[in-house]
Biotite code that builds the C-alpha atoms (Angstrom):
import biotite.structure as struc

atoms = struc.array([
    struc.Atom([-20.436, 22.322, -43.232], chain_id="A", res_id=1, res_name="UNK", atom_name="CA", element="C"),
    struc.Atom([-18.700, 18.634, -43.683], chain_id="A", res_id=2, res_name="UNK", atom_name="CA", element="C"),
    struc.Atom([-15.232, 20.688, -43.447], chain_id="A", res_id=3, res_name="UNK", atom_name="CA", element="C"),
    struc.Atom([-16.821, 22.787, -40.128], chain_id="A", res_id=4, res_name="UNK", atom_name="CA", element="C"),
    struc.Atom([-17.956, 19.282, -38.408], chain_id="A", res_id=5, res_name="UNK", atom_name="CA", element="C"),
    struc.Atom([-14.236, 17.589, -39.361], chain_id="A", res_id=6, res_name="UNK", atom_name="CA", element="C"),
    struc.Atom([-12.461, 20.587, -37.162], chain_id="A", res_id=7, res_name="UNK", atom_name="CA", element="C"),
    struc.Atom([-15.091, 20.498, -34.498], chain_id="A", res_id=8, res_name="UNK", atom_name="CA", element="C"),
    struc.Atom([-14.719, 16.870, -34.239], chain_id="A", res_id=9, res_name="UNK", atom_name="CA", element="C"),
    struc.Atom([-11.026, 17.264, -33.951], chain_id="A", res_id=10, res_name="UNK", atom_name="CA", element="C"),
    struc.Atom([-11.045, 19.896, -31.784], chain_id="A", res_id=11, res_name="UNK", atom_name="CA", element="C"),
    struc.Atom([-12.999, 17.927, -29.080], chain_id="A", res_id=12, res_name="UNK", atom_name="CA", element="C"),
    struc.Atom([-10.754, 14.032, -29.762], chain_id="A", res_id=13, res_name="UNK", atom_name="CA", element="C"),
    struc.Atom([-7.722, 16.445, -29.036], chain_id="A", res_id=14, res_name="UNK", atom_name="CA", element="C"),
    struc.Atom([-8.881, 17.520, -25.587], chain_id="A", res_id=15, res_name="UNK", atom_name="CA", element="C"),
    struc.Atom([-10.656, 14.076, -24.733], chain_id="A", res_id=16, res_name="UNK", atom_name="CA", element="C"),
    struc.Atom([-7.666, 12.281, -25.281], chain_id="A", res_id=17, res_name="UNK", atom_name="CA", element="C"),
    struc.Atom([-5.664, 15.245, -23.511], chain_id="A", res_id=18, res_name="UNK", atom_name="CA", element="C"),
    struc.Atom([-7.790, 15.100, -20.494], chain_id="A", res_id=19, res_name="UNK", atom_name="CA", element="C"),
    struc.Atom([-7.641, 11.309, -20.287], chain_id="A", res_id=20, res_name="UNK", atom_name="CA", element="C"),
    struc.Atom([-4.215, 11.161, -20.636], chain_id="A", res_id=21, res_name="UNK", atom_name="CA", element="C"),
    struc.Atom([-3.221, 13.738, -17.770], chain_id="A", res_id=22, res_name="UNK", atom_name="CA", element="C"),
    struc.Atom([-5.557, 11.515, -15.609], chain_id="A", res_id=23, res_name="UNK", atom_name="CA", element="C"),
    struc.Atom([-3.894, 8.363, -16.098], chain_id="A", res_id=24, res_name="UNK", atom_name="CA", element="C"),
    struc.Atom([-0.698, 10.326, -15.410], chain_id="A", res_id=25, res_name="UNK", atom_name="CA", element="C"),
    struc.Atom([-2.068, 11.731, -12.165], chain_id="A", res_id=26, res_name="UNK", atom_name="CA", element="C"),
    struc.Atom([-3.846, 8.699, -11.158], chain_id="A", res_id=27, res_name="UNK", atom_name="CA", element="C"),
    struc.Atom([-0.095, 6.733, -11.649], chain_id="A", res_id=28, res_name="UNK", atom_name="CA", element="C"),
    struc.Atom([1.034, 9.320, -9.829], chain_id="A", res_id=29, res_name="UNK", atom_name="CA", element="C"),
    struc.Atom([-0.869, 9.180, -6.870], chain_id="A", res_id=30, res_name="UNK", atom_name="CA", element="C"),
    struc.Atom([-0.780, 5.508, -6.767], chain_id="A", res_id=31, res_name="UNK", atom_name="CA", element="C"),
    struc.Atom([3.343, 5.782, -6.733], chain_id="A", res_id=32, res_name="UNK", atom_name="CA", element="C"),
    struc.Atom([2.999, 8.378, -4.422], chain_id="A", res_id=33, res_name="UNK", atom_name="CA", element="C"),
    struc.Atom([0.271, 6.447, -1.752], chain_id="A", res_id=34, res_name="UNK", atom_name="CA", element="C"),
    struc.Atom([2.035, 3.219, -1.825], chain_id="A", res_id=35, res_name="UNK", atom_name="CA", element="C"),
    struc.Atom([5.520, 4.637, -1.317], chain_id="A", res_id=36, res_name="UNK", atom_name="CA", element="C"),
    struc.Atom([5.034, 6.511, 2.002], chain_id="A", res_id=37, res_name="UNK", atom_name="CA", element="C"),
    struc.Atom([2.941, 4.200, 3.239], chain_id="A", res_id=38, res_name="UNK", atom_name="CA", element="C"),
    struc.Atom([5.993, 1.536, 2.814], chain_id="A", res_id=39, res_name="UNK", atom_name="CA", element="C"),
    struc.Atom([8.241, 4.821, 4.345], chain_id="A", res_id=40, res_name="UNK", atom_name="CA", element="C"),
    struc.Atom([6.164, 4.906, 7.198], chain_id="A", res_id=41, res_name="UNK", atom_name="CA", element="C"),
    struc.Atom([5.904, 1.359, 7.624], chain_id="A", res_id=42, res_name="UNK", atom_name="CA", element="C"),
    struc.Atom([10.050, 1.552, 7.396], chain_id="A", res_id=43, res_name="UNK", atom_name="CA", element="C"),
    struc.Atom([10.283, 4.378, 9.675], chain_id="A", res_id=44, res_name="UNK", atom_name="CA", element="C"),
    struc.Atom([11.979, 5.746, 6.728], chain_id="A", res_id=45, res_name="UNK", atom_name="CA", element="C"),
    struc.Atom([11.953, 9.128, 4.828], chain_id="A", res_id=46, res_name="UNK", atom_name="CA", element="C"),
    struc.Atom([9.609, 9.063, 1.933], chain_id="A", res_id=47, res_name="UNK", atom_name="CA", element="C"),
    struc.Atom([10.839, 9.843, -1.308], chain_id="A", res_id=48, res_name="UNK", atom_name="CA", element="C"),
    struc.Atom([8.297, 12.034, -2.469], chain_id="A", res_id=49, res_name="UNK", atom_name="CA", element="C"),
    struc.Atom([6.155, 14.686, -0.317], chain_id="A", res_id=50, res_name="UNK", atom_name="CA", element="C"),
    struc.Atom([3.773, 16.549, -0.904], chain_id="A", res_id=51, res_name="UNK", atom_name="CA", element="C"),
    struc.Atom([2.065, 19.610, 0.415], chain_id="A", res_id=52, res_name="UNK", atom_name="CA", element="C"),
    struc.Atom([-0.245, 22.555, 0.367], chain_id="A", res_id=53, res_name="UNK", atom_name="CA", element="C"),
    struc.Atom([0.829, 25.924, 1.783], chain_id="A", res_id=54, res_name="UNK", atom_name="CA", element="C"),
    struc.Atom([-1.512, 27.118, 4.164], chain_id="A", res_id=55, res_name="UNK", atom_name="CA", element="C"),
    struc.Atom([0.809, 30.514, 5.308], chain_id="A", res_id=56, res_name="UNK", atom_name="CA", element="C"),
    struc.Atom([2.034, 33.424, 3.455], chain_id="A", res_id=57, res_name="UNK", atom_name="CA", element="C"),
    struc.Atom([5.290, 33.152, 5.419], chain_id="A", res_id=58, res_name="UNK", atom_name="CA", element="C"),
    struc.Atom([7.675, 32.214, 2.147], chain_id="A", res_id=59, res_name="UNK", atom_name="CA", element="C"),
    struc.Atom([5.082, 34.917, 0.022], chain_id="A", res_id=60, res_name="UNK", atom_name="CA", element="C"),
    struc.Atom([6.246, 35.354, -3.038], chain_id="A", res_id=61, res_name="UNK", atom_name="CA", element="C"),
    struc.Atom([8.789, 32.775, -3.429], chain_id="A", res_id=62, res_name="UNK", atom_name="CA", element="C"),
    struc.Atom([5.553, 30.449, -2.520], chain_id="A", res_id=63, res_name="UNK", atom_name="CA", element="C"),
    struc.Atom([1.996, 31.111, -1.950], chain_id="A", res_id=64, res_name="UNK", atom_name="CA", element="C"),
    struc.Atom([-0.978, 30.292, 0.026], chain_id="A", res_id=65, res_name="UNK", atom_name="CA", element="C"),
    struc.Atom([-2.586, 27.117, -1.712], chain_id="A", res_id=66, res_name="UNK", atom_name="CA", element="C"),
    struc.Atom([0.729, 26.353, -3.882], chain_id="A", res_id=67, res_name="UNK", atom_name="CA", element="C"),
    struc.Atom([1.110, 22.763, -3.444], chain_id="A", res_id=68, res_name="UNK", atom_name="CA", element="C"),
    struc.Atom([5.273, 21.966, -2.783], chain_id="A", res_id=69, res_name="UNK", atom_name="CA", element="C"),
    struc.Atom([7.125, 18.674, -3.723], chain_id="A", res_id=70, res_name="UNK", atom_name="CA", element="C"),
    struc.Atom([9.817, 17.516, -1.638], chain_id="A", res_id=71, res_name="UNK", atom_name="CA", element="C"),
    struc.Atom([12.423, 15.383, -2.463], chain_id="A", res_id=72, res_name="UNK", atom_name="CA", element="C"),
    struc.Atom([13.385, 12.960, 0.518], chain_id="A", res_id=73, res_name="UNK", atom_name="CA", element="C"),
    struc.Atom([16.993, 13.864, 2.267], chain_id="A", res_id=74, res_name="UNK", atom_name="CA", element="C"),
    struc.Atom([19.080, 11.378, 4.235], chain_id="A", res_id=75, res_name="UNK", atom_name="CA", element="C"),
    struc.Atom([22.754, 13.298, 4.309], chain_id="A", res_id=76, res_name="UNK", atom_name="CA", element="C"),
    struc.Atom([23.769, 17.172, 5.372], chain_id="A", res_id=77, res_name="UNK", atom_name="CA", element="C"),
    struc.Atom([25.939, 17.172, 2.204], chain_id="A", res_id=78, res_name="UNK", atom_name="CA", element="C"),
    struc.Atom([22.789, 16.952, 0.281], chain_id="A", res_id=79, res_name="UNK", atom_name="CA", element="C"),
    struc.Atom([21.968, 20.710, 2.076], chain_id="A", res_id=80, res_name="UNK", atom_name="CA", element="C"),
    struc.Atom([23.282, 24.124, 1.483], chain_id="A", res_id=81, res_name="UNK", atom_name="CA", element="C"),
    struc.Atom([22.031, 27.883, 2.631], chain_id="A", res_id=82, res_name="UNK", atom_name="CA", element="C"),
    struc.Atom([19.073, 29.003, 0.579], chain_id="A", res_id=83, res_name="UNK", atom_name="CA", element="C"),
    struc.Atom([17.373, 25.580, 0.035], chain_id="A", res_id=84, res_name="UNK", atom_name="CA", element="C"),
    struc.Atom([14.097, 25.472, 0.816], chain_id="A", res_id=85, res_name="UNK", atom_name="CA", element="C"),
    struc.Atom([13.203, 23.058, 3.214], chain_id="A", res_id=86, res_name="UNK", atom_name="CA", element="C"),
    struc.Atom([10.061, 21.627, 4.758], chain_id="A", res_id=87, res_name="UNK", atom_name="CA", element="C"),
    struc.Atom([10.653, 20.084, 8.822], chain_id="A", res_id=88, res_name="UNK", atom_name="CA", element="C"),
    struc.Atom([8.674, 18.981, 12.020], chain_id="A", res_id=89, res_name="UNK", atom_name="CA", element="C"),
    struc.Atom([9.181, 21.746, 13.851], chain_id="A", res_id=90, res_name="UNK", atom_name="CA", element="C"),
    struc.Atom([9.993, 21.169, 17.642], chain_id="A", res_id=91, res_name="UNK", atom_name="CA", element="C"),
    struc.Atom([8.935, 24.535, 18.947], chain_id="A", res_id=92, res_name="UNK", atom_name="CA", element="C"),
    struc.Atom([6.536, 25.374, 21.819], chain_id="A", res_id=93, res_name="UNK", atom_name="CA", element="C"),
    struc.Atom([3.570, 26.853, 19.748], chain_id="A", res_id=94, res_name="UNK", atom_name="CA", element="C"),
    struc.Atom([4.229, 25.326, 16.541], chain_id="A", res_id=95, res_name="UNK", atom_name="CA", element="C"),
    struc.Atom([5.253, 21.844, 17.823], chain_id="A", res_id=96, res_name="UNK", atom_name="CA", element="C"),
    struc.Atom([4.344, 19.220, 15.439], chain_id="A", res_id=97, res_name="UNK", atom_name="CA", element="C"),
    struc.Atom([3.366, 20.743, 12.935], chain_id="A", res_id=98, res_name="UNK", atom_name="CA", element="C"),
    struc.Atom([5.652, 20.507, 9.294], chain_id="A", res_id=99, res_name="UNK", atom_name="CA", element="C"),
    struc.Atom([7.409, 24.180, 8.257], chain_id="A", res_id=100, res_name="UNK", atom_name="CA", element="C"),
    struc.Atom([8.459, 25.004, 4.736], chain_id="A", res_id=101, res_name="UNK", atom_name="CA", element="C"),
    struc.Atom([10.955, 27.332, 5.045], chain_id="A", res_id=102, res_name="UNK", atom_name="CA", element="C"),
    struc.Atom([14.369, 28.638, 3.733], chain_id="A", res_id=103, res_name="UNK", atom_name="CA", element="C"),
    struc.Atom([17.945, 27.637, 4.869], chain_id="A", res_id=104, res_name="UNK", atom_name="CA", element="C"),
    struc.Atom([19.336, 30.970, 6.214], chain_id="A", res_id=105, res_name="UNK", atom_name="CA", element="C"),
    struc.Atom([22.546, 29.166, 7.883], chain_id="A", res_id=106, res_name="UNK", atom_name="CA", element="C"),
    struc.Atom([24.224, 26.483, 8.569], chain_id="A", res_id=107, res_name="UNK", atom_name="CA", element="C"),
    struc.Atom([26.401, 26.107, 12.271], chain_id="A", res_id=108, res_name="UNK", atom_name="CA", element="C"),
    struc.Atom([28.276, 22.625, 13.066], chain_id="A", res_id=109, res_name="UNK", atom_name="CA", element="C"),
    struc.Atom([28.418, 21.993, 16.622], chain_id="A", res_id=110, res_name="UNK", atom_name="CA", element="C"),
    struc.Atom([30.614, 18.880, 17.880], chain_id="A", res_id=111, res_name="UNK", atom_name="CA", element="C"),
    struc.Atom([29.832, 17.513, 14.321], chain_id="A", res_id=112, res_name="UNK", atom_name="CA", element="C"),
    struc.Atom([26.010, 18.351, 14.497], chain_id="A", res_id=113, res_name="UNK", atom_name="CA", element="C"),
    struc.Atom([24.746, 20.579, 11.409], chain_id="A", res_id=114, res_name="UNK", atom_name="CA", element="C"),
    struc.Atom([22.391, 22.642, 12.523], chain_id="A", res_id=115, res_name="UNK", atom_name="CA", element="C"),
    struc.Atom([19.733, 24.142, 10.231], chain_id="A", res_id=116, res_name="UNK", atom_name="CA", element="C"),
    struc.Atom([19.071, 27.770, 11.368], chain_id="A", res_id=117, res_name="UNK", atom_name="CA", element="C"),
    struc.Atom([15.507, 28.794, 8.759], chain_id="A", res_id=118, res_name="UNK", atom_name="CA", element="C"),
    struc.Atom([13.749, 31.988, 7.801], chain_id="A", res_id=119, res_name="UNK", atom_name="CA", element="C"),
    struc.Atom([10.213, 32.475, 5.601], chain_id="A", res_id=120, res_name="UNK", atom_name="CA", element="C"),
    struc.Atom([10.914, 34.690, 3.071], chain_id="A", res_id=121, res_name="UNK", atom_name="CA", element="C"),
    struc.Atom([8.019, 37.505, 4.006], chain_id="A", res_id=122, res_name="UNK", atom_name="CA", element="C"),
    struc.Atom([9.292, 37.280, 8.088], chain_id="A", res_id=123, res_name="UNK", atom_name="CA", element="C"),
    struc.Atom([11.429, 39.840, 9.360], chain_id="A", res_id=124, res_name="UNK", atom_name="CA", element="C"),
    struc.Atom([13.440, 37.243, 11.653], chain_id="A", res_id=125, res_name="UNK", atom_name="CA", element="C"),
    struc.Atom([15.274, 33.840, 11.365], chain_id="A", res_id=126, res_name="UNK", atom_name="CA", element="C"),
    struc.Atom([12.702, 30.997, 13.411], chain_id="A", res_id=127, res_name="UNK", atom_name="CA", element="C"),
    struc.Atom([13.182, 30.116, 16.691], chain_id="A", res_id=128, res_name="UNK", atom_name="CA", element="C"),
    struc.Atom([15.873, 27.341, 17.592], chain_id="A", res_id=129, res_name="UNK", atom_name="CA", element="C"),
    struc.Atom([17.183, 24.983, 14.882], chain_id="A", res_id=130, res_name="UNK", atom_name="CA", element="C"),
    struc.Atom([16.408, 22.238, 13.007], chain_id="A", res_id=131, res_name="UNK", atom_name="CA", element="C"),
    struc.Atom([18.451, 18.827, 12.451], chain_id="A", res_id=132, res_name="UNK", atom_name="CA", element="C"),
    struc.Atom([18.773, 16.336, 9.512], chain_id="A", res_id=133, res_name="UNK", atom_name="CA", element="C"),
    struc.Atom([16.206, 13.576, 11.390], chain_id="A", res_id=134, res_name="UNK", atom_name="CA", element="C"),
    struc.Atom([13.649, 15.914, 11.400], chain_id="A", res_id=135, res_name="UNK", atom_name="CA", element="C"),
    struc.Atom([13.990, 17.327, 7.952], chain_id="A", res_id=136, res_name="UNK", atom_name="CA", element="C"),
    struc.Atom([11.430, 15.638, 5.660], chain_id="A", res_id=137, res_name="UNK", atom_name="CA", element="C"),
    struc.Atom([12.512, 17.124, 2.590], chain_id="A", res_id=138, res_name="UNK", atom_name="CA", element="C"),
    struc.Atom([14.054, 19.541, 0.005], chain_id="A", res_id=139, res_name="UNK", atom_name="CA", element="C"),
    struc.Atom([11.330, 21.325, -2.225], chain_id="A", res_id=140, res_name="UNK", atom_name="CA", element="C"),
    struc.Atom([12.114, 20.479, -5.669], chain_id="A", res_id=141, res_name="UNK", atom_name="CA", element="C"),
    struc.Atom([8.559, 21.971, -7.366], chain_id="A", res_id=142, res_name="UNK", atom_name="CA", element="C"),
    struc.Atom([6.763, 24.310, -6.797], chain_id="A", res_id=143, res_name="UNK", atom_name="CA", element="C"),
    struc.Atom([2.904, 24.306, -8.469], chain_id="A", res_id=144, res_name="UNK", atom_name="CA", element="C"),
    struc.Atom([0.781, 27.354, -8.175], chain_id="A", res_id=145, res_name="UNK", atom_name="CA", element="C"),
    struc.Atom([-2.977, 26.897, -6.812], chain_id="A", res_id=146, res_name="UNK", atom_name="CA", element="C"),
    struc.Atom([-3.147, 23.547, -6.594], chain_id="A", res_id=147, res_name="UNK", atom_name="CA", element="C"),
    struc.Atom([-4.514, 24.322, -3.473], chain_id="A", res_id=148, res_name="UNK", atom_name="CA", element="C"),
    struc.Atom([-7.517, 26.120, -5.087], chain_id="A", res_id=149, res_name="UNK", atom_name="CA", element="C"),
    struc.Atom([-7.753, 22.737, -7.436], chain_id="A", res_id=150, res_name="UNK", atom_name="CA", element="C"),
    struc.Atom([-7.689, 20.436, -4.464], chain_id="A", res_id=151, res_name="UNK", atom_name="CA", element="C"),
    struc.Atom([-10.577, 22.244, -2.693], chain_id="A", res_id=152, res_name="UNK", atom_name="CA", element="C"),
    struc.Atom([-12.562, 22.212, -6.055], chain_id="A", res_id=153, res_name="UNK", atom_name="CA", element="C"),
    struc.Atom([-12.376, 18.588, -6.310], chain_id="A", res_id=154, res_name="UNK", atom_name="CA", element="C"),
    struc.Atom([-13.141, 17.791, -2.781], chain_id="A", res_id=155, res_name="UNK", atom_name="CA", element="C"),
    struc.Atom([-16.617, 19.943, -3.354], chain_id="A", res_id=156, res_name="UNK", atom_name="CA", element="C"),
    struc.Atom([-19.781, 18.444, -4.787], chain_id="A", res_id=157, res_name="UNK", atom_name="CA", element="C"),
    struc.Atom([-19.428, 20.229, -7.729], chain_id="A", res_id=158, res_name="UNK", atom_name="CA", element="C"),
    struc.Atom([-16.137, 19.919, -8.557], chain_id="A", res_id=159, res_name="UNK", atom_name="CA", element="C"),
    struc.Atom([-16.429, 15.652, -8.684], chain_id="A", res_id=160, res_name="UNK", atom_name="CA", element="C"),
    struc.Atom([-19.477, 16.366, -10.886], chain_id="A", res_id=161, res_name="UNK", atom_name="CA", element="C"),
    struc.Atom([-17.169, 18.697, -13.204], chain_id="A", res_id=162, res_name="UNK", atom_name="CA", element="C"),
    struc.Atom([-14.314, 16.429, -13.716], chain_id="A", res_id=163, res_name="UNK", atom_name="CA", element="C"),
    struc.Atom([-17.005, 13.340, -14.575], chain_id="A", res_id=164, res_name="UNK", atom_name="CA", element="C"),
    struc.Atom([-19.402, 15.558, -17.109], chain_id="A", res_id=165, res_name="UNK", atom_name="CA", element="C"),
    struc.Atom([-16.888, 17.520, -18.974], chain_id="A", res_id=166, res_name="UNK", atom_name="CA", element="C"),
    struc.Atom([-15.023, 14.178, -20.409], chain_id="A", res_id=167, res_name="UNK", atom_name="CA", element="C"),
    struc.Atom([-18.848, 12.459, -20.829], chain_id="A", res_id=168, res_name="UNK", atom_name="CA", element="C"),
    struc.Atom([-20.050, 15.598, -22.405], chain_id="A", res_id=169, res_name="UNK", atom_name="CA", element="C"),
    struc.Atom([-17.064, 15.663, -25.112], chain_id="A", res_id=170, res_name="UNK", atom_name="CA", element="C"),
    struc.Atom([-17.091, 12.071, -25.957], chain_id="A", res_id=171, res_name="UNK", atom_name="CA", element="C"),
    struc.Atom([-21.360, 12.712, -26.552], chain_id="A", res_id=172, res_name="UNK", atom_name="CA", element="C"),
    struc.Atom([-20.836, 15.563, -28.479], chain_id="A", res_id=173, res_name="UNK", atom_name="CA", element="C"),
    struc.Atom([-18.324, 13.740, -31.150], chain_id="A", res_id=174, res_name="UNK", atom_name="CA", element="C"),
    struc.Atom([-20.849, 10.574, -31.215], chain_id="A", res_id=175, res_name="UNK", atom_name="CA", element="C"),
    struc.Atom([-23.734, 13.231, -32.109], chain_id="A", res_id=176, res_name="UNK", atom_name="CA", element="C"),
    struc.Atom([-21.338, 14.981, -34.299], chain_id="A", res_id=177, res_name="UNK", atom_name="CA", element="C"),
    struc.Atom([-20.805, 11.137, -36.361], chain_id="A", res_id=178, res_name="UNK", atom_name="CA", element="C"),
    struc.Atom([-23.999, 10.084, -35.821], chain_id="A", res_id=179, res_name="UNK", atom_name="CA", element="C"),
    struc.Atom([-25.282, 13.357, -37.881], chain_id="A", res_id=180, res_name="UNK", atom_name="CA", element="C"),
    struc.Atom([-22.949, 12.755, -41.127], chain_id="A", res_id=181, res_name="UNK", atom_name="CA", element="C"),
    struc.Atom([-24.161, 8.893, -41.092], chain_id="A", res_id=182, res_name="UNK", atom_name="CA", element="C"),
    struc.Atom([-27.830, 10.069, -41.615], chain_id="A", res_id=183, res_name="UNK", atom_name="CA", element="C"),
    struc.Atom([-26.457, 12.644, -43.779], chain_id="A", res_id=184, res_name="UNK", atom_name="CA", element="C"),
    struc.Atom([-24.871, 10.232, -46.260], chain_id="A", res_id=185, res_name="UNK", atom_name="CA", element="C"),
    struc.Atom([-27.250, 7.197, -45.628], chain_id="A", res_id=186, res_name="UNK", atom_name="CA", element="C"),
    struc.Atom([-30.109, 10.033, -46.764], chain_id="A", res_id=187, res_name="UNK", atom_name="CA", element="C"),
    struc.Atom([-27.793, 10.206, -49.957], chain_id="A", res_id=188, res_name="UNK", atom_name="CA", element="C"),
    struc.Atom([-27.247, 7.167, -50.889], chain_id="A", res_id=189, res_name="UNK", atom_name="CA", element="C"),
    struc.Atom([-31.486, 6.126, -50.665], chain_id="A", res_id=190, res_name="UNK", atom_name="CA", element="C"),
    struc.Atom([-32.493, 9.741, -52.469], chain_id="A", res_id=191, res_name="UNK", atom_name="CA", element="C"),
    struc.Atom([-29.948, 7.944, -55.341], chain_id="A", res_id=192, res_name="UNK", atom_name="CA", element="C"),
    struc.Atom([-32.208, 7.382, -58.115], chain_id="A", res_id=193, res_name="UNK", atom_name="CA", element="C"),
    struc.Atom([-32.183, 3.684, -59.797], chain_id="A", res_id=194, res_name="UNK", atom_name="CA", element="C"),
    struc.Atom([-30.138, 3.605, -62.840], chain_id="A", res_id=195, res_name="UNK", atom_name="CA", element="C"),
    struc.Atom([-32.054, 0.717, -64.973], chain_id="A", res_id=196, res_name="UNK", atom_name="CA", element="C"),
    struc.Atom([-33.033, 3.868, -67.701], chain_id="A", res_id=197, res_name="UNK", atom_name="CA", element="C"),
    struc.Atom([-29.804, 5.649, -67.893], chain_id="A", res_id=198, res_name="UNK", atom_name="CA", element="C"),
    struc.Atom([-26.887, 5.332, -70.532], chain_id="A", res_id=199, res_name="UNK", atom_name="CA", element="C"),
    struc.Atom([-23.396, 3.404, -69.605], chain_id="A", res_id=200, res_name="UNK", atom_name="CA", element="C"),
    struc.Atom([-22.058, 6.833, -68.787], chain_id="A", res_id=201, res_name="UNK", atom_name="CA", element="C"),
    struc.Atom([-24.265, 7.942, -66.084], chain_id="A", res_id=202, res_name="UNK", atom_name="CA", element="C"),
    struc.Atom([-24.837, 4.055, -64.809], chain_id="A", res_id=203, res_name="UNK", atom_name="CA", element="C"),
    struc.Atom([-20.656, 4.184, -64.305], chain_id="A", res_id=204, res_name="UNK", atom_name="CA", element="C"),
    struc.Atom([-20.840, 7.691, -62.302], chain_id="A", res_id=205, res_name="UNK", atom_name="CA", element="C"),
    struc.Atom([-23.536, 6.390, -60.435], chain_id="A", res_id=206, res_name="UNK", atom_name="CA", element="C"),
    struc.Atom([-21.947, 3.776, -59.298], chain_id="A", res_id=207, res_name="UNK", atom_name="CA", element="C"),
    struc.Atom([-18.842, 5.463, -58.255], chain_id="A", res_id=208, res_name="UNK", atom_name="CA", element="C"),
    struc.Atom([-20.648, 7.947, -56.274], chain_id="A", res_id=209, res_name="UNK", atom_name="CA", element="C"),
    struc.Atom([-22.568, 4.900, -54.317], chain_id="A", res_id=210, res_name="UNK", atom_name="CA", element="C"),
    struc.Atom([-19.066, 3.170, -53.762], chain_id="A", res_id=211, res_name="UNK", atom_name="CA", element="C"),
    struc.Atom([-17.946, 6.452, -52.421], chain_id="A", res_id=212, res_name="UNK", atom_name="CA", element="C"),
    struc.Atom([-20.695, 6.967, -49.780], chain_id="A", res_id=213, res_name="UNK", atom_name="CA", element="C"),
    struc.Atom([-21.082, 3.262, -49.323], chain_id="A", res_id=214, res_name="UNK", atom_name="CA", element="C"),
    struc.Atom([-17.443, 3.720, -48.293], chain_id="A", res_id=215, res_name="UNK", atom_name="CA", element="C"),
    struc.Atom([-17.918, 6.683, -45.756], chain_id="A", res_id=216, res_name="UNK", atom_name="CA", element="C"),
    struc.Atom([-20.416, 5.306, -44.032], chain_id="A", res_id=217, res_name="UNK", atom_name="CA", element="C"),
    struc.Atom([-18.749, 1.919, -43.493], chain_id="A", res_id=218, res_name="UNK", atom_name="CA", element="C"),
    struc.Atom([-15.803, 4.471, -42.199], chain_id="A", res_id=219, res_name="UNK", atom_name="CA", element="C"),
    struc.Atom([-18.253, 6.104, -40.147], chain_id="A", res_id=220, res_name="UNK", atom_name="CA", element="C"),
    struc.Atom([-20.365, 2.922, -38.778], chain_id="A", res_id=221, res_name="UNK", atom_name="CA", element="C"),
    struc.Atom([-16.114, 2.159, -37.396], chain_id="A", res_id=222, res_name="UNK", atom_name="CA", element="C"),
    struc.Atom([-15.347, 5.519, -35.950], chain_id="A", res_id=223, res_name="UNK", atom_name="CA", element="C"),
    struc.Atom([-18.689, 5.077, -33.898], chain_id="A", res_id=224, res_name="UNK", atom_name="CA", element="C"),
    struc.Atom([-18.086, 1.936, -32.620], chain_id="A", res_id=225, res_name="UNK", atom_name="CA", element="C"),
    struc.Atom([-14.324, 2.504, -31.741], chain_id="A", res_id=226, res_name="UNK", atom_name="CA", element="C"),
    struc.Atom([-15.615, 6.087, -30.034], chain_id="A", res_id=227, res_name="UNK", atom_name="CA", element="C"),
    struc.Atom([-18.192, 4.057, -28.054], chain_id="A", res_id=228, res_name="UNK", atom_name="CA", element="C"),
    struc.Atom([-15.765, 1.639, -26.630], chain_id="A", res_id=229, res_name="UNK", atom_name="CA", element="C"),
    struc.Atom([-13.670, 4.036, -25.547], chain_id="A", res_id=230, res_name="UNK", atom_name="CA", element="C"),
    struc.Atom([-16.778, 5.917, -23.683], chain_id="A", res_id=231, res_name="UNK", atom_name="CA", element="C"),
    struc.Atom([-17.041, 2.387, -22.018], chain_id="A", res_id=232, res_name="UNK", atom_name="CA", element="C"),
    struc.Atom([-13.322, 2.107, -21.094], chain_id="A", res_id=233, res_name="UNK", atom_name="CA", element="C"),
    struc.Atom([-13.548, 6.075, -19.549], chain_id="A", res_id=234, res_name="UNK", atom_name="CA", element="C"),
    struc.Atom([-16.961, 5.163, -18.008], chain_id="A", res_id=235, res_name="UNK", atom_name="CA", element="C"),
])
């Protein structure tokens, strides 16, 4: 049982501390990633890092609806070639506006212009018209599947209340978990009978095993404490 609660307890630190940790990383991530295109857009600059969610099946399979893209910002034509994938602010009639992830199908130079002609992988035909390095926002470097599915999750009621409880819920369990072996071994140590009638021998043993549980529950009476600041800290 002891051994069964040890694995348990392990089992549930491992994917606590997981968890945490991939939300710190995220959460440094999105603060890089908020503060540094607002300063591009302040700059009228290209931002180093974009991101986006597919919303067409137009590059299908290469990318999907509700993969989420990241773009790495490009200044130069020499940092281009044919079969990059590209996302750009497209300047045609009915789609005007709007940002394109597509592939490079070819390249023409015209009086020292490079011209970006761009195809989605699941269309039969190149787009309409061209695109230029100015309106080129970036060169997908990653590709994540379903984010999109992730991000609508997380903007739902339930989703917030998932990513809050699950953590809360883990850290509760282990406290329960430690909280059960200190009663466990504080039980011992009182059901202990006193050793005033009992030979050297037995008064020596007996005094091991209360050093020993004395000891675990001092260990135990730590782990609490330390688990319960860290529920504070996540809190």
């Amino acid at each position: 049982m002891k051994k069964d609660n040890t694995i348990i307890k392990t089992i549930i630190d491992f994917f606590s501390y997981l968890l945490l940790s991939v939300l710190i990383f995220l959460s440094a991530f999105f603060a890089f990633y908020i503060v540094e295109n607002a300063y591009a857009k302040a700059t009228n600059t290209k931002p180093l890092i974009s991101l986006f969610v597919i919303v067409s099946p137009s590059m299908v399979p290469t990318i999907n609806v509700n993969d989420m893209i990241v773009d790495i910002g490009v200044n130069e034509d020499s940092d281009l070639e044919e079969n990059d994938i590209i996302t750009f602010t497209s300047n045609v009639i009915n789609t005007g506006g709007y940002t394109i992830t597509h592939r490079i199908n070819k390249i023409n130079i015209y009086e020292d212009e490079f011209r970006y002609v761009t195809k989605g992988d699941n269309n039969k035909s190149v787009d309409v018209g061209f695109t230029t390095i100015d309106r080129i926002v970036g060169k997908v470097l990653l590709i994540i599947p379903d984010i999109g599915a992730i991000q609508e999750l997380i903007s739902s009621k339930w989703g917030w209340l998932l990513i809050v409880i699950v953590p809360s819920l883990a850290i509760l369990i282990a406290d329960i978990v430690n909280l059960i072996n200190l009663i466990r071994i504080k039980k011992e140590i009182i059901e202990i009978k006193p050793i005033g009638n009992i030979d050297h021998k037995n008064e020596i043993e007996s005094n091991k095993n209360m050093r020993v549980l004395l000891e675990k529950s001092k260990e135990l009476d730590k782990l609490s404490e330390e688990e319960n600041e860290e529920g504070t800290n996540i809190k």
